[in-house]
N, C-alpha and C positions, 0 to 999 in steps of 0.2 A: 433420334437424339433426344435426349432428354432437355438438353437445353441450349440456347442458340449462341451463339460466339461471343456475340453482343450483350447479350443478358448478363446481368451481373448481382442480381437479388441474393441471390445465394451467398454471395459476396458481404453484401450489405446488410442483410439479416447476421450473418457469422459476427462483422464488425460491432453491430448493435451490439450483440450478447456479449462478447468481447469488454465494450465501454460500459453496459450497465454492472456486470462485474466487477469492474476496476473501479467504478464509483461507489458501488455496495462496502467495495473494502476499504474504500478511502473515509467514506463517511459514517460505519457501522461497526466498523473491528475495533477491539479496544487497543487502549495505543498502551502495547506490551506489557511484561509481567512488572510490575510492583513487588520490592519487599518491604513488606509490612512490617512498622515501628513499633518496636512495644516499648510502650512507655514507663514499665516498671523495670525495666535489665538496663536502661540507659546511664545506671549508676555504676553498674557494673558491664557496659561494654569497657572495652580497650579499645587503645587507638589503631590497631591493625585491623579490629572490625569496624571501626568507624570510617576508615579509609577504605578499606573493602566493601564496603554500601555503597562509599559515594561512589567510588569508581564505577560498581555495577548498575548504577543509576545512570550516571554518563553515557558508559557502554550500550543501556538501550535505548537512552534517547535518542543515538546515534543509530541504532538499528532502526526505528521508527520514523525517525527523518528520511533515511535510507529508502525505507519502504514507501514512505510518503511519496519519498521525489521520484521512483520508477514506475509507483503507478498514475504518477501526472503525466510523464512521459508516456506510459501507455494509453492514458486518455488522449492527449495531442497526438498523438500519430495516429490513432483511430479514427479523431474527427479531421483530419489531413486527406487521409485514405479514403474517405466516405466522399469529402468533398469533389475529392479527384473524381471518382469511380460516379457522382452523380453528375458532377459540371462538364465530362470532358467530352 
């Protein structure tokens, strides 16, 4: 056998990789696409595009938040998991 019943490295190295990826992307990724204001056309935006920015600004801040808050959750439940698999 390669490994014993008991043994659970294999385990806890996977979780490791797991939680430093999740934190790489929590703390390295940029938080979503930006459209970029130009500040000479803003005499001539209209109000359907000025409503259409904000909206899509909304819209990814929420994706952001989104992503924020799954990979917390995937951090907690990896350092949960580790703990289990080392204390128990």
């Amino acid at each position: 056998m390669l490994a014993q019943t008991e043994d659970d490295t294999i385990f806890l190295i996977a979780l490791g990789v797991v939680l430093l990826f999740a934190v790489y992307q929590l703390v390295f990724s940029p938080d979503g696409v930006r459209v970029a204001e130009n500040k000479e056309s803003q005499a001539e935006e209209t109000d359907f595009e000025r409503r259409l920015f904000q909206k899509l600004d909304h819209t990814n801040d929420l994706l952001v938040s989104t992503r924020n808050s799954l990979l917390i959750l995937i951090i907690l439940v990896v350092i949960l998991a580790s703990l289990y698999l080392i204390f128990r």
